[in-house]
HTML snippet that shows the backbone in 3Dmol.js (N, CA, C, O; Angstrom):
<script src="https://3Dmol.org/build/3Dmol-min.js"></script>
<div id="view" style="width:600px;height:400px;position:relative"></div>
<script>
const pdb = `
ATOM      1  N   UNK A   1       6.845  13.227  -2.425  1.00  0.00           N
ATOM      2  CA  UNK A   1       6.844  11.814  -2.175  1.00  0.00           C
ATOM      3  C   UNK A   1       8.262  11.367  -1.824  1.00  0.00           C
ATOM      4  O   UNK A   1       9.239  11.947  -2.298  1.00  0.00           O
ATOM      5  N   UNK A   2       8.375  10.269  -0.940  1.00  0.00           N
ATOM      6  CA  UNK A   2       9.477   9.813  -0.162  1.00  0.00           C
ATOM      7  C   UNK A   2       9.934   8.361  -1.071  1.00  0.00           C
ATOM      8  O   UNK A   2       9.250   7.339  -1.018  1.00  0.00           O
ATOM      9  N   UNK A   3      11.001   8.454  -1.769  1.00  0.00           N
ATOM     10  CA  UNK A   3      12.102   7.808  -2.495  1.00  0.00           C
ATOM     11  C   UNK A   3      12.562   6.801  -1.405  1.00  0.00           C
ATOM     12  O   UNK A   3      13.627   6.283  -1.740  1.00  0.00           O
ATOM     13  N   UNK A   4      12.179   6.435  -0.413  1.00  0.00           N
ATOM     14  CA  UNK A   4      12.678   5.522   0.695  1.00  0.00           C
ATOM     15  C   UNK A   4      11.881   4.497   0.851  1.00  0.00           C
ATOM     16  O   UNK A   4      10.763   4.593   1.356  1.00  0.00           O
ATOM     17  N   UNK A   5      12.481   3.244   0.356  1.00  0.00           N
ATOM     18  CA  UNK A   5      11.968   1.859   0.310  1.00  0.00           C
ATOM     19  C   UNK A   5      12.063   0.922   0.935  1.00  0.00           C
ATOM     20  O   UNK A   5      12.159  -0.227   0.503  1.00  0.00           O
ATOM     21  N   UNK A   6      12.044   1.433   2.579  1.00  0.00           N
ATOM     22  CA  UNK A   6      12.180   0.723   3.838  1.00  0.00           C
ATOM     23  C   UNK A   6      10.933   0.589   3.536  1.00  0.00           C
ATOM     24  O   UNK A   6      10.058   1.082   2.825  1.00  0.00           O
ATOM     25  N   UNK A   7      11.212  -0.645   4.678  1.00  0.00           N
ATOM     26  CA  UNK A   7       9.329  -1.201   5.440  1.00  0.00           C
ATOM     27  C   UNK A   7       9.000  -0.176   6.219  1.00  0.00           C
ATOM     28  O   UNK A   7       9.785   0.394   6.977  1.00  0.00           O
ATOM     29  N   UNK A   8       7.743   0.118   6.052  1.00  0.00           N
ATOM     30  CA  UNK A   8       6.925   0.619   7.216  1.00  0.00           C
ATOM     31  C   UNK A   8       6.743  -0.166   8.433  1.00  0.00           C
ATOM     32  O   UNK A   8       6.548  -1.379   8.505  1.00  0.00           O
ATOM     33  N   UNK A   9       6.862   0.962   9.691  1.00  0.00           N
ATOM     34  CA  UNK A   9       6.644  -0.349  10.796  1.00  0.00           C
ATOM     35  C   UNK A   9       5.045  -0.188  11.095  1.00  0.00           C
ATOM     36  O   UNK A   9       4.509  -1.104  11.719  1.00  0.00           O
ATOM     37  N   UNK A  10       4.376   0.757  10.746  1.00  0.00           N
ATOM     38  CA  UNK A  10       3.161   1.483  11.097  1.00  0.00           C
ATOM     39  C   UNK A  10       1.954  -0.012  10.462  1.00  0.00           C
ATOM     40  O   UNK A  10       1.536   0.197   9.323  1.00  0.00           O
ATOM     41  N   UNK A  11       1.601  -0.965  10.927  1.00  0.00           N
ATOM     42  CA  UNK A  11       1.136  -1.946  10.436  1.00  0.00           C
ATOM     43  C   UNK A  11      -0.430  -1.518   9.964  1.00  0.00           C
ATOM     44  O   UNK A  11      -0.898  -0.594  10.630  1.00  0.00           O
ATOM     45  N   UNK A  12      -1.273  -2.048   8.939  1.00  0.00           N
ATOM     46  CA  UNK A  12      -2.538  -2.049   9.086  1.00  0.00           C
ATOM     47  C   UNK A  12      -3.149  -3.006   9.483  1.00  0.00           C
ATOM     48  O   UNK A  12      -2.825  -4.173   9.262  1.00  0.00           O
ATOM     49  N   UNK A  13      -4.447  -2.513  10.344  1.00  0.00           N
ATOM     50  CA  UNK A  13      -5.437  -3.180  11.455  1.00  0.00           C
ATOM     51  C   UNK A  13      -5.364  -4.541  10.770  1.00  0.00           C
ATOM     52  O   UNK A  13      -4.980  -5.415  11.548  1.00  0.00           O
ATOM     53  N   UNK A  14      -5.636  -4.990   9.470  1.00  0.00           N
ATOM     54  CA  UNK A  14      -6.259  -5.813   8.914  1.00  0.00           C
ATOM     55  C   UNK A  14      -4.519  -6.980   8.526  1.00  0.00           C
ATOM     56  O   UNK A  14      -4.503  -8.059   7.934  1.00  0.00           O
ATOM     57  N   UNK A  15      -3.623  -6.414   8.968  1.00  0.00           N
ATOM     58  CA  UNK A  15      -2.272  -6.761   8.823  1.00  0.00           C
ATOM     59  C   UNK A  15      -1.820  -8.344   8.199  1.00  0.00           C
ATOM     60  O   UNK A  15      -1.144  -8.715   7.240  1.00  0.00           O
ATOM     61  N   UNK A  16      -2.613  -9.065   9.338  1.00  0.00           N
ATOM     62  CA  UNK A  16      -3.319 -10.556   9.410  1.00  0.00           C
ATOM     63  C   UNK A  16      -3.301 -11.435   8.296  1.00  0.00           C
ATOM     64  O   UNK A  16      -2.877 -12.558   8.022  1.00  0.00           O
ATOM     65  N   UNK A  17      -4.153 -10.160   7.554  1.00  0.00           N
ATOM     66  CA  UNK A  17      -4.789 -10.824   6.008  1.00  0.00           C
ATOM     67  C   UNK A  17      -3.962 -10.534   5.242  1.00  0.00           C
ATOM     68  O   UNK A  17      -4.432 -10.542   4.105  1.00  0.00           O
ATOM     69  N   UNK A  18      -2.943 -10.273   5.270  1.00  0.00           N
ATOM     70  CA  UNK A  18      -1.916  -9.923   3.876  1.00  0.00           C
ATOM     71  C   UNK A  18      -1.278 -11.122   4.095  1.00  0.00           C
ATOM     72  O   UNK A  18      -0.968 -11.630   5.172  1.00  0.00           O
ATOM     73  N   UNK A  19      -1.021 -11.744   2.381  1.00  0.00           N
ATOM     74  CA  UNK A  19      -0.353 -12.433   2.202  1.00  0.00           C
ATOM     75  C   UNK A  19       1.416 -12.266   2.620  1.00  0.00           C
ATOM     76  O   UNK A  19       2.091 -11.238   2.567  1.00  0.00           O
ATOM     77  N   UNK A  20       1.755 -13.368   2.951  1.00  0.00           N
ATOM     78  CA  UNK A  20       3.482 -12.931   3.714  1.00  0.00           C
ATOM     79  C   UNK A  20       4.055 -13.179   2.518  1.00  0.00           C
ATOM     80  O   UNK A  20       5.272 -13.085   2.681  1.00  0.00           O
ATOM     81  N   UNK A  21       3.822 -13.421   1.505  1.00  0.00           N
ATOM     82  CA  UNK A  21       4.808 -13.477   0.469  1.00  0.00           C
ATOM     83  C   UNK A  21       4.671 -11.671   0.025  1.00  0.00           C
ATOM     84  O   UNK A  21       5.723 -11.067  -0.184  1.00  0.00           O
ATOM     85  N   UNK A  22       3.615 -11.084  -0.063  1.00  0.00           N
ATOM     86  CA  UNK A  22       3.459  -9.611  -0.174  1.00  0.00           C
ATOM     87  C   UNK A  22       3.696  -8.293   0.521  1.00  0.00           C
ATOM     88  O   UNK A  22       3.948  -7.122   0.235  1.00  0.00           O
ATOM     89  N   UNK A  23       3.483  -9.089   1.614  1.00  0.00           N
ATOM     90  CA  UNK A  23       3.826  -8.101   3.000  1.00  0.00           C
ATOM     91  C   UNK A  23       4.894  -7.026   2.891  1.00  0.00           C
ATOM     92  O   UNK A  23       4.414  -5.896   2.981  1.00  0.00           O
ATOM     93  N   UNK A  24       6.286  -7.069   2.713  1.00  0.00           N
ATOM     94  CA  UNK A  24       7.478  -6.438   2.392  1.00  0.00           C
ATOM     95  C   UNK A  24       6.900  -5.849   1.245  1.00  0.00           C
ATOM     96  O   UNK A  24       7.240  -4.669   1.335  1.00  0.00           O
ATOM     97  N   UNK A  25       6.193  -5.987   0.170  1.00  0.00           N
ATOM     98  CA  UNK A  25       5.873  -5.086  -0.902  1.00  0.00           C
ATOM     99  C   UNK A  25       4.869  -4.339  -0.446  1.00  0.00           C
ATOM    100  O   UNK A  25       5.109  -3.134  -0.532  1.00  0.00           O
ATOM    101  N   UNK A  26       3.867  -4.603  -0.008  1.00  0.00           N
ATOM    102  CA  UNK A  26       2.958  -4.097   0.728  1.00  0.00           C
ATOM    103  C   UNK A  26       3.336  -2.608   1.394  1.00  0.00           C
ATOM    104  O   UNK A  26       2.852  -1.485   1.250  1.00  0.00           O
ATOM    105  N   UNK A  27       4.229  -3.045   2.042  1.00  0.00           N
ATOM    106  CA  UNK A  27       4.513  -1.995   2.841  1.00  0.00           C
ATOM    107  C   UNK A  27       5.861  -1.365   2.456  1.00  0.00           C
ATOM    108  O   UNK A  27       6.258  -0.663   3.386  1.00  0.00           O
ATOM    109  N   UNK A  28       6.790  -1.373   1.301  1.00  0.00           N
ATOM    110  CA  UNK A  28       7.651  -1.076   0.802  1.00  0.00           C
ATOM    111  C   UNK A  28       6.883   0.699   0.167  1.00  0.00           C
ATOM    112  O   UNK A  28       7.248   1.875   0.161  1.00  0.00           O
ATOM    113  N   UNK A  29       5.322  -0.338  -0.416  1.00  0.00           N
ATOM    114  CA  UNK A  29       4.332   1.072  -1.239  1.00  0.00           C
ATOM    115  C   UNK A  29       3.804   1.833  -0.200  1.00  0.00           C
ATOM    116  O   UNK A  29       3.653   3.019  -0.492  1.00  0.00           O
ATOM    117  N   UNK A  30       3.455   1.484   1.006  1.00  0.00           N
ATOM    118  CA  UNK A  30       3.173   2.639   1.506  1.00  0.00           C
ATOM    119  C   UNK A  30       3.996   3.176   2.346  1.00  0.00           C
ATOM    120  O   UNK A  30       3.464   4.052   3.028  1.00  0.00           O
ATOM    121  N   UNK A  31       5.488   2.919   2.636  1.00  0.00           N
ATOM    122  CA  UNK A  31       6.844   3.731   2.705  1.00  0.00           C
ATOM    123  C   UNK A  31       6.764   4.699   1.849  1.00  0.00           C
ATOM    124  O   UNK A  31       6.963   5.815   2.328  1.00  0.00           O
ATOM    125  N   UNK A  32       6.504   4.636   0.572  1.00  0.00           N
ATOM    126  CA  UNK A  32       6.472   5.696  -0.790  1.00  0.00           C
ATOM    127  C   UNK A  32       5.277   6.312  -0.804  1.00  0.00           C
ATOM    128  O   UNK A  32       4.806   7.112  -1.612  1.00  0.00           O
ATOM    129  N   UNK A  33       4.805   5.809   0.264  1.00  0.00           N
ATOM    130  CA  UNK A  33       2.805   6.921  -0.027  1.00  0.00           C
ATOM    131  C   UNK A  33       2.058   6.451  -0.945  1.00  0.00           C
ATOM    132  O   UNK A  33       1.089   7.080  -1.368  1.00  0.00           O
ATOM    133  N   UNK A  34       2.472   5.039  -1.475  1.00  0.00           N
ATOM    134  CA  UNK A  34       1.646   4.702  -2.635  1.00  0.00           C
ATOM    135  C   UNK A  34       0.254   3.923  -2.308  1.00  0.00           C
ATOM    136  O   UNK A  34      -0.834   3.968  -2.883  1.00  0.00           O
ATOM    137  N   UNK A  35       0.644   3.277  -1.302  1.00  0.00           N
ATOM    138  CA  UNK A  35      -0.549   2.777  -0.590  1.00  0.00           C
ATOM    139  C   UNK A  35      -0.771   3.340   0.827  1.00  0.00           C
ATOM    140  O   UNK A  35       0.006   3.613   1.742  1.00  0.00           O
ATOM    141  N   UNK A  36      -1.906   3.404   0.707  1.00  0.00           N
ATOM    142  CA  UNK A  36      -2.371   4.556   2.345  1.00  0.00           C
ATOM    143  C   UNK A  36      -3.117   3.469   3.123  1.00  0.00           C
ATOM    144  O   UNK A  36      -3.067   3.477   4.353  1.00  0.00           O
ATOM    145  N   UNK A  37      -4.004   2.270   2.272  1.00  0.00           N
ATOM    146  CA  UNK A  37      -4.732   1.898   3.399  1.00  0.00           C
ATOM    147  C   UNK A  37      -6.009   2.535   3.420  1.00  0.00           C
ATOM    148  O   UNK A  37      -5.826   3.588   2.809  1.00  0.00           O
ATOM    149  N   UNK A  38      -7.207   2.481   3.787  1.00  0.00           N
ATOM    150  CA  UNK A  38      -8.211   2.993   4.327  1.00  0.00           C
ATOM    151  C   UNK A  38      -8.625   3.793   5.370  1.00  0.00           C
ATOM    152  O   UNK A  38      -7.839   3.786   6.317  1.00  0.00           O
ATOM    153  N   UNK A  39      -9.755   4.585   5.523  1.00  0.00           N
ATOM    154  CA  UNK A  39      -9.703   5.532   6.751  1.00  0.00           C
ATOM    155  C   UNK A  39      -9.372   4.825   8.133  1.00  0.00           C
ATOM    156  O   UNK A  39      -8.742   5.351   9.050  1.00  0.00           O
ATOM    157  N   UNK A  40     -10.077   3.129   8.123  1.00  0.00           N
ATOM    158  CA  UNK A  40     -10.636   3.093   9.500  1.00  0.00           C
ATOM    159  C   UNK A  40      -9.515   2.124   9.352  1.00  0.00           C
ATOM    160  O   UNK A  40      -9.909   0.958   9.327  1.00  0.00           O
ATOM    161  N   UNK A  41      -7.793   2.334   9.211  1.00  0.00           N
ATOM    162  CA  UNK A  41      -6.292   1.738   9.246  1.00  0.00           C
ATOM    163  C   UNK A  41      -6.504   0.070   8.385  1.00  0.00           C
ATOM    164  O   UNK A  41      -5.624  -0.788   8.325  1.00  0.00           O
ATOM    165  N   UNK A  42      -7.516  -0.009   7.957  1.00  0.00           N
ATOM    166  CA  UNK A  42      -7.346  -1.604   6.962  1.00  0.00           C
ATOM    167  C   UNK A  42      -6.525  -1.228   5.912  1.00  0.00           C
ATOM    168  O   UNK A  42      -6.153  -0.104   5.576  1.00  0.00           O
ATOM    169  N   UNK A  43      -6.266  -2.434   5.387  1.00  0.00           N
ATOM    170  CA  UNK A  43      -5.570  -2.389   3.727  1.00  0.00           C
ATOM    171  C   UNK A  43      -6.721  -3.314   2.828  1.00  0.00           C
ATOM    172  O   UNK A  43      -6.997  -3.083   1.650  1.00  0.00           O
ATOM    173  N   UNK A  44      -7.234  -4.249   3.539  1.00  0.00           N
ATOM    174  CA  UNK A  44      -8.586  -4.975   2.695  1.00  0.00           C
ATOM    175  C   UNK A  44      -8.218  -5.783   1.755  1.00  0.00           C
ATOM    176  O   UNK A  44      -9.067  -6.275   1.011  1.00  0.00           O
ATOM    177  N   UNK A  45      -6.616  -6.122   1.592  1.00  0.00           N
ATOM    178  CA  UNK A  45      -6.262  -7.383   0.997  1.00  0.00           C
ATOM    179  C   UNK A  45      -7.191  -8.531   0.080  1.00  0.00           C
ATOM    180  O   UNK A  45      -6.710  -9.082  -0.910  1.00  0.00           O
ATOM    181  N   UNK A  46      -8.255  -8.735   0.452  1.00  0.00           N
ATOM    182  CA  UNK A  46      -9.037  -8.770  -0.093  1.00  0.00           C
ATOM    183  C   UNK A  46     -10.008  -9.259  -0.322  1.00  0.00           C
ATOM    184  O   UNK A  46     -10.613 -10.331  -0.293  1.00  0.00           O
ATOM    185  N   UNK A  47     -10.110  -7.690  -0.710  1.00  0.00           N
ATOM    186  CA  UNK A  47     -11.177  -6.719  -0.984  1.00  0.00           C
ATOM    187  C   UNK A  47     -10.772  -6.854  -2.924  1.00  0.00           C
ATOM    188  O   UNK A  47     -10.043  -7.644  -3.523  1.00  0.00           O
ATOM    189  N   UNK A  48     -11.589  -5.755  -3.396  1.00  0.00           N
ATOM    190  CA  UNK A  48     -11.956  -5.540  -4.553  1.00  0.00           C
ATOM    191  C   UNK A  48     -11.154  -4.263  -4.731  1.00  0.00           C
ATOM    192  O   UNK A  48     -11.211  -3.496  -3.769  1.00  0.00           O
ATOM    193  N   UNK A  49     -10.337  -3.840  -5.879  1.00  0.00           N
ATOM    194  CA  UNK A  49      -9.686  -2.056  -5.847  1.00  0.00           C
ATOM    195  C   UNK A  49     -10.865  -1.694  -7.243  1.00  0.00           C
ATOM    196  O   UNK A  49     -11.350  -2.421  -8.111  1.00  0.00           O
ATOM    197  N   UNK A  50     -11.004  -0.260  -6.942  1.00  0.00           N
ATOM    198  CA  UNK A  50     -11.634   0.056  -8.400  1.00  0.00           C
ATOM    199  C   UNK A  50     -11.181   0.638  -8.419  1.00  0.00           C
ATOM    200  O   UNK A  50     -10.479   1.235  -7.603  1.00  0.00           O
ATOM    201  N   UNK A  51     -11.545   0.769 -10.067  1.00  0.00           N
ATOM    202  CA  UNK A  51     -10.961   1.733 -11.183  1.00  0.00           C
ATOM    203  C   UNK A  51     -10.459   2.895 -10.928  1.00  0.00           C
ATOM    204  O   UNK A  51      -9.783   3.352 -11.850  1.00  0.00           O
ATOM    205  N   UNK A  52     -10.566   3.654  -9.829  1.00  0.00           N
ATOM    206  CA  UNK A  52     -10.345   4.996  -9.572  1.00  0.00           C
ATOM    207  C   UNK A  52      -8.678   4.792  -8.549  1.00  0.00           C
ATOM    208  O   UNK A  52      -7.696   5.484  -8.818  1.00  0.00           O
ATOM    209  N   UNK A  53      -8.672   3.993  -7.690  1.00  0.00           N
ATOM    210  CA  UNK A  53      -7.768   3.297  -7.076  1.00  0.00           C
ATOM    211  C   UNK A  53      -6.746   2.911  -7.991  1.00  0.00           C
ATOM    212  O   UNK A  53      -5.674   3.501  -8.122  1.00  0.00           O
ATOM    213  N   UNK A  54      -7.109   1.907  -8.615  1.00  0.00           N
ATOM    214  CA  UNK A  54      -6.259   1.210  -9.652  1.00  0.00           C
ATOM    215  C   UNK A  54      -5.233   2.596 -10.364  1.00  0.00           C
ATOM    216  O   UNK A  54      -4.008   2.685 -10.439  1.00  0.00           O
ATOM    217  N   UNK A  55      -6.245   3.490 -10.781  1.00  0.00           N
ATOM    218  CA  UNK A  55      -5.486   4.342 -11.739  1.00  0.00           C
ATOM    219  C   UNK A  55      -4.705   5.519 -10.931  1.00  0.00           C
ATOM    220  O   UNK A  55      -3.982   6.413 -11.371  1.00  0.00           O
ATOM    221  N   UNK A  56      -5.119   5.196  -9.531  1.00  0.00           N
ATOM    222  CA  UNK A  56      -4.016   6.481  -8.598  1.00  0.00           C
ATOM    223  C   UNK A  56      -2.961   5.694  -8.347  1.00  0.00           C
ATOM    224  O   UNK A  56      -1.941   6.360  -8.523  1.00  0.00           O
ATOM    225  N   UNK A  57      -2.646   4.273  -7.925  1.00  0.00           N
ATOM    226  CA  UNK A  57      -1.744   3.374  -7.354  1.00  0.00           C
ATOM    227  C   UNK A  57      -1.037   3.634  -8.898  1.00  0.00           C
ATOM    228  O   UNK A  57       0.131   4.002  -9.021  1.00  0.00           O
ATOM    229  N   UNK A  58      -1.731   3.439  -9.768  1.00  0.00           N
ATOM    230  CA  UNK A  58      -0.610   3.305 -11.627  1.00  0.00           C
ATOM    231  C   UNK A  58       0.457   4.664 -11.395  1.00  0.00           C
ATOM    232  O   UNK A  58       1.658   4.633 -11.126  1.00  0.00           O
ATOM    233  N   UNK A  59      -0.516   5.956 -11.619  1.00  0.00           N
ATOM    234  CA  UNK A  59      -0.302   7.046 -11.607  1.00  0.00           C
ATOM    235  C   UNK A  59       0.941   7.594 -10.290  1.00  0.00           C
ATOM    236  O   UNK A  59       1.779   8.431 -10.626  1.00  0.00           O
ATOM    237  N   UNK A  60       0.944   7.146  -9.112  1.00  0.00           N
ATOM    238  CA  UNK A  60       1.393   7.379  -8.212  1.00  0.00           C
ATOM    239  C   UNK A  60       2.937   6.542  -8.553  1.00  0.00           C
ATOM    240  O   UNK A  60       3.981   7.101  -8.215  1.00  0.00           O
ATOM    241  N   UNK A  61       2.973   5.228  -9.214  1.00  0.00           N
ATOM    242  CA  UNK A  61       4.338   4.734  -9.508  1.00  0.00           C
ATOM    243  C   UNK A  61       5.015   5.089 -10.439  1.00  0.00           C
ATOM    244  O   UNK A  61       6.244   5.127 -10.387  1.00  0.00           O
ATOM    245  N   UNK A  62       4.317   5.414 -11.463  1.00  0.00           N
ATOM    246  CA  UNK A  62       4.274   5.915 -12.476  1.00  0.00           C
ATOM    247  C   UNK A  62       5.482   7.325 -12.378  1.00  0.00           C
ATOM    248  O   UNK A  62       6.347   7.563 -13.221  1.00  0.00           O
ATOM    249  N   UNK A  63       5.226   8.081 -11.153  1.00  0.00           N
ATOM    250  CA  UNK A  63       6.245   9.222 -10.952  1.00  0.00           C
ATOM    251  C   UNK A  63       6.830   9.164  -9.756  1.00  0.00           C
ATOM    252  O   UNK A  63       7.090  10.095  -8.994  1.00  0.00           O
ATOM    253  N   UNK A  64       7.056   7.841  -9.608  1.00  0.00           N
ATOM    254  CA  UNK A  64       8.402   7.835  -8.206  1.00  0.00           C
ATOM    255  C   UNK A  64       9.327   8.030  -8.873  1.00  0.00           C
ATOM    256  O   UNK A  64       9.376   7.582 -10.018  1.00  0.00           O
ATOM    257  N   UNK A  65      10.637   8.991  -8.161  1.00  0.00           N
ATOM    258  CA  UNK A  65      11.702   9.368  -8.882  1.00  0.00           C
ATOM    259  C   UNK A  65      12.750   8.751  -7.812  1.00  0.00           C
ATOM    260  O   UNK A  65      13.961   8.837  -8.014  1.00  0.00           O
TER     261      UNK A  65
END
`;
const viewer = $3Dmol.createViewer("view");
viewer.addModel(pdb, "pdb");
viewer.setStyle({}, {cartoon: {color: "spectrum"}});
viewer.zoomTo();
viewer.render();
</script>
């Protein structure tokens, strides 16, 4: 995993719907691989995360070094 907390420029489809107060965090996490986004390039902002999500996004910050 990549320790580099630039913005991504690689936007998701759904880009639109992210709040701009979040945006820079948004994409700060998936600079770090923490957030990937969905197959078909959304992020789904929102959308609903479950439990299985929730606990990889924990888990995944959990060991940024």
């Amino acid at each position: 995993m990549k320790n580099d907390v630039s913005v991504s420029k690689d936007k998701f489809a759904d880009d639109s719907s992210i709040a701009e107060y979040a945006s820079d965090a948004v994409y700060s996490m998936k600079s770090l691989e923490v957030l990937n986004g969905y197959e078909d390039g959304t992020f789904k902002p929102l959308g609903q995360l479950t439990r299985a999500e929730a606990a990889k996004v924990i888990t995944l910050i959990a060991n940024i070094q």
